[in-house]
C-alpha positions, 0 to 999 in steps of 0.5 A: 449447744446444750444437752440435758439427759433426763432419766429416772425410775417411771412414776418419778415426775419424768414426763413433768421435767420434760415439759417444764424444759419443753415450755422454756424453750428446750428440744424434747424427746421421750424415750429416746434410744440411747444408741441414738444419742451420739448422732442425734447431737452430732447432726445438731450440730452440724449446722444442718438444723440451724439453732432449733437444736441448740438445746436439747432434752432427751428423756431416757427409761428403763425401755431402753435394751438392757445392754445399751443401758450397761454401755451408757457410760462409755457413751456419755464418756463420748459426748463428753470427749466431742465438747458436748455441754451434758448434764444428766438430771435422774429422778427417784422416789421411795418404793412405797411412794411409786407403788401408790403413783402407779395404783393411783393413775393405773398405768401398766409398769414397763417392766411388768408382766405376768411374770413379773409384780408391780414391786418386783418390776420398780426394784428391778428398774433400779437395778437396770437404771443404776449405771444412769444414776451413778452418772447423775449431776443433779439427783432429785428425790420427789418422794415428798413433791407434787406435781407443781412443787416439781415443775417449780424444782427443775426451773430453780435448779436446772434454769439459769445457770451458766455453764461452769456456775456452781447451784447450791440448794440449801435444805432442812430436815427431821431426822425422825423423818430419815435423811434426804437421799438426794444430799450430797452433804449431810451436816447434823445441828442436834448438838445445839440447844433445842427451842422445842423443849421451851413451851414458849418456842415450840409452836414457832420455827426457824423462821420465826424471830422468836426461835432466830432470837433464841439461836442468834444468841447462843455462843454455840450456834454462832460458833457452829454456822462459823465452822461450817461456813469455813468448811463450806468455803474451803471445799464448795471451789474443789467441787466446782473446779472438778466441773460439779454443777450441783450441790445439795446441802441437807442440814439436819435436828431432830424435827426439822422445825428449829434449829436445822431452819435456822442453820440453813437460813443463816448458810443460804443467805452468807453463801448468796453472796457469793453464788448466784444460785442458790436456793433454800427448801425447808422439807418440814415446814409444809407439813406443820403448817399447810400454808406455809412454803417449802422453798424460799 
């Protein structure tokens, strides 16, 4: 049996990762207390449900006591200690991001009152959710994600891998737009020559020949995806012996167009070889050009 924890601050894409796992096959339950976790699994598998709760998804928010939520960890600790297959998934986005989501659909904070701001109540849910979050196998920040590019996310990440496999996903970004806070590795390639400052580079991307042909010629860049690669190679089988089921790798220029693609590119491709899940997101890309995809 499989358990998967689902939580994260309201307005963060919850709902939507629920019934992603609802539509493959997973038994869902909002809002779940978190005192009933432990025998919600074990009468799951007890043999009395048969094989409808072999996987079960459970969605958990800040509605729940505050003291439960201050306990979690002694709680997921014995689902842990009983052979429960667990991963927690905890989903985020920026402030800014959860304001415009709750103005925009006009739903009523859970945590606000009329004591209690809209502002003052997303803060305060982190705060409540943290012992959650520092728990998370799989963060996901959805700050920059619509609701399809999400559903899409949590069957790349979550669906298909086996139980002790190692998911890797692959990204670039801009460092003028900040670094990507679901990134476990945060790798910067802006020592390396910059194809923006050539006139005849600049409107193309890493994925373009042009800029592959330019980077895959440069004695610095071959040696700096070799270097990372030999890092990656050493300490990718640590994280996974140690049980991690996910891994982000966040690589970094100045734009987030060029060199970081190209890195990136070069990463996920020398690593499927060798991990059957790995994934490639370039967070830019779609913003300079609406047509193009941000995940490959």
């Amino acid at each position: 049996m499989k358990l998967i924890i689902v939580s994260g601050r309201s307005g963060s894409g919850k709902s939507t990762a629920l019934h992603v796992l609802e539509d493959l096959g997973f038994y869902c339950i909002d809002n779940l207390p978190i005192g009933l976790l432990f025998p919600l699994t074990t009468e799951a598998t007890s043999g009395h449900s048969g094989s409808r709760l072999e996987n079960i998804a459970v969605s958990i928010d800040a509605r729940n006591l505050s003291d439960e939520i201050a306990n979690f960890e002694a709680i997921h600790q014995r689902l842990l200690d009983s052979g429960m297959t667990t991963e927690i998934i905890y989903l985020d986005a920026t402030e800014q991001s959860l304001l415009q989501r709750f103005h925009a659909t006009r739903r009523k904070h859970p945590l606000s009152d009329d004591e209690t701001s809209l502002p003052e109540a997303i803060r305060y849910e982190k705060q409540l959710l943290e012992p959650i979050a520092q728990l998370a196998d799989l963060y996901m920040d959805t700050t920059d994600l619509s609701m399809y590019e999400l559903r899409d996310m949590v069957k790349r990440r979550i669906i298909g891998r086996s139980e002790q496999e190692l998911a890797l996903l692959f990204q670039s970004f801009g460092f003028k737009h900040g670094v990507p806070v679901d990134s476990d590795y945060v790798l910067d390639v802006r020592c390396l020559p910059n194809p923006y400052w050539d006139p005849q580079l600049r409107k193309y991307t890493g994925m373009d020949q042009q800029v592959i042909n330019f980077l895959g010629s440069d004695e610095m860049t071959n040696r700096m995806i070799d270097d990372l690669t030999r890092f990656l190679e050493n300490w990718l089988p640590q994280f996974s012996k140690s049980n991690r089921s996910y891994m982000t790798i966040s690589i970094g220029c100045t734009g987030g167009q060029h060199r970081s693609v190209y890195v990136c590119e070069q990463l996920s491709r020398y690593f499927s070889r060798q991990y059957s899940r790995v994934q490639t997101r370039h967070t830019e890309l779609p913003h300079l050009n609406p047509k193009a995809s941000g995940t490959s």
